[in-house]
C-alpha positions in Angstrom: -10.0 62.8 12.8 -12.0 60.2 13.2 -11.9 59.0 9.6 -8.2 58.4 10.1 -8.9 56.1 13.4 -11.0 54.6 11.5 -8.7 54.1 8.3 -5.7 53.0 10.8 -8.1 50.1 12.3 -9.2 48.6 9.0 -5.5 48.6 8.5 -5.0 46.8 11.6 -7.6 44.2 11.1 -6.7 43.7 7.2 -2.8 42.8 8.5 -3.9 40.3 11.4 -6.0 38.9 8.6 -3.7 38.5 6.0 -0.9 36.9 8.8 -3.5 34.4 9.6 -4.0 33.6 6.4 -0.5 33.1 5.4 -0.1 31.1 8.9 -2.3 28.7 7.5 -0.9 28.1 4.3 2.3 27.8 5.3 1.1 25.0 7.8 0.1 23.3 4.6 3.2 23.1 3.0 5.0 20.5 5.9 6.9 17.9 3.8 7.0 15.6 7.5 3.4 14.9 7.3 2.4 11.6 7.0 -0.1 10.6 4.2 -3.6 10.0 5.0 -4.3 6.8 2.3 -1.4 4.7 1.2 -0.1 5.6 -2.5 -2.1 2.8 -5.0 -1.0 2.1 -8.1 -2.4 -0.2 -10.5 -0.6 -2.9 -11.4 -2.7 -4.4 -14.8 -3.9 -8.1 -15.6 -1.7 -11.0 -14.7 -1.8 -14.3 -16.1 -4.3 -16.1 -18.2 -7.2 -18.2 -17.5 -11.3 -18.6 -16.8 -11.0 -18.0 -12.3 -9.6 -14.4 -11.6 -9.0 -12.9 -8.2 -7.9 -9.7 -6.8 -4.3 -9.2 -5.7 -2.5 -6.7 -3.7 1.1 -5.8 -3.0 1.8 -3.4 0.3 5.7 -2.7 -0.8 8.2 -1.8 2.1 7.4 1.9 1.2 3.9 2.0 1.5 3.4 1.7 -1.8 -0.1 -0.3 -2.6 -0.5 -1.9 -6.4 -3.7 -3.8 -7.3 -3.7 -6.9 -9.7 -6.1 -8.9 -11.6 -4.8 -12.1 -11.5 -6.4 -14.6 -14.2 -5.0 -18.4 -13.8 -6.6 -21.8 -14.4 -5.0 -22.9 -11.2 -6.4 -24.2 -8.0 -4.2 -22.1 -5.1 -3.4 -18.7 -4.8 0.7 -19.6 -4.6 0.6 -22.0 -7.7 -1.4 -18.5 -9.5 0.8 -16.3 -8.5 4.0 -18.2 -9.1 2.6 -18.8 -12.3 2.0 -15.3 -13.3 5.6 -14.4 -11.8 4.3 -12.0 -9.0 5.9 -14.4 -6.2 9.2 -16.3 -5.8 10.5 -18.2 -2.8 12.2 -21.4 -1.9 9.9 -24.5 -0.6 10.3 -24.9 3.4 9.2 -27.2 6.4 6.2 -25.3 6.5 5.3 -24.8 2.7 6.6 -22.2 0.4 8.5 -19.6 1.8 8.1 -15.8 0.0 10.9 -13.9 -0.4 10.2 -12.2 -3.9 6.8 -10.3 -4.2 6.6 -8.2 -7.5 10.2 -8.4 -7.9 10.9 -7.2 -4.4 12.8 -9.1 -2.6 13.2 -8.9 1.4 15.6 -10.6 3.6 14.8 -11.1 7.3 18.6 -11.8 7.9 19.8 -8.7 6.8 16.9 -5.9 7.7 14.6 -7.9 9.4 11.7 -7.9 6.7 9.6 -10.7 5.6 6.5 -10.7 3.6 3.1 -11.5 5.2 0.5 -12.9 3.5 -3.1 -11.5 4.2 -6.5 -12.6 2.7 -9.6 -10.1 3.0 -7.4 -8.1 5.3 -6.6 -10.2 7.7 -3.3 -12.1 8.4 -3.5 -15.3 6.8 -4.3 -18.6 8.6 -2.9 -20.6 6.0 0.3 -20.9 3.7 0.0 -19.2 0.2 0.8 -22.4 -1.7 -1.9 -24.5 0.5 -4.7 -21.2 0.0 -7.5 -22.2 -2.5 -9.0 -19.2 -4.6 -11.9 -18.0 -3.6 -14.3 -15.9 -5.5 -14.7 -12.6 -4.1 -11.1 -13.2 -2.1 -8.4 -10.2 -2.1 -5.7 -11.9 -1.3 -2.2 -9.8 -0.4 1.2 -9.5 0.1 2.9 -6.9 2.8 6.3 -6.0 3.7 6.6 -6.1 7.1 9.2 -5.5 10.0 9.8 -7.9 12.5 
């Protein structure tokens, strides 16, 4: 009698065991979860020349490709114009990006622009007035307004 208490317990305790196991795997398995690190890709070697410089593109997705951008140029817009990662239209205020890595935003119609960073941080300066820097990332991110 009491082997058969003890039999119906263990099979008590194995089924709450295996239920919390499967709880926790399906928890895993969420498709609304949002990534931890952005998705990177890299992107190759752009360009030609002696100075080279690190270069990143934040797409409207989330999607983060990496550059090496090699240029005998002096700013980071002539580089990149150069080596056909960046197009725009010149401005009042300098060059104005619209096409990054053959993605083009329009703030008129969805209210994206690109934003231009350097080591991070939003960018004092305009892209075509930015000397290269050794040791600079300089970067590109979609943004909504």
């Amino acid at each position: 009698m009491q082997k058969t208490r003890f039999t119906k317990a263990l099979s008590v305790i194995v089924c709450v065991v295996l239920m919390a196991a499967m709880a926790l795997l399906a928890s895993g398995c969420n498709d609304n979860q949002t990534p931890t690190e952005t998705p990177s890709v890299i992107g190759g070697v752009k360009g030609e020349g002696e100075t080279v410089f690190p270069f990143e593109v934040i797409k409207p997705d989330g999607t983060k490709i990496s550059y090496e951008v090699h240029t005998d140029k002096t700013t980071v817009g002539e580089a990149l114009l150069d080596a056909g990662l960046i197009a725009g239209e010149d401005g009042a205020y300098g060059l104005y990006v619209k096409t990054v890595d053959g993605v083009t935003l329009d703030y008129d119609k969805d209210g994206m622009y690109w934003s231009f960073y350097i080591n991070g941080e939003y960018a004092m300066s305009g892209v075509d007035t930015t000397d290269i820097t050794a040791d600079t990332v300089y970067a590109f991110k979609a943004e909504k307004a």
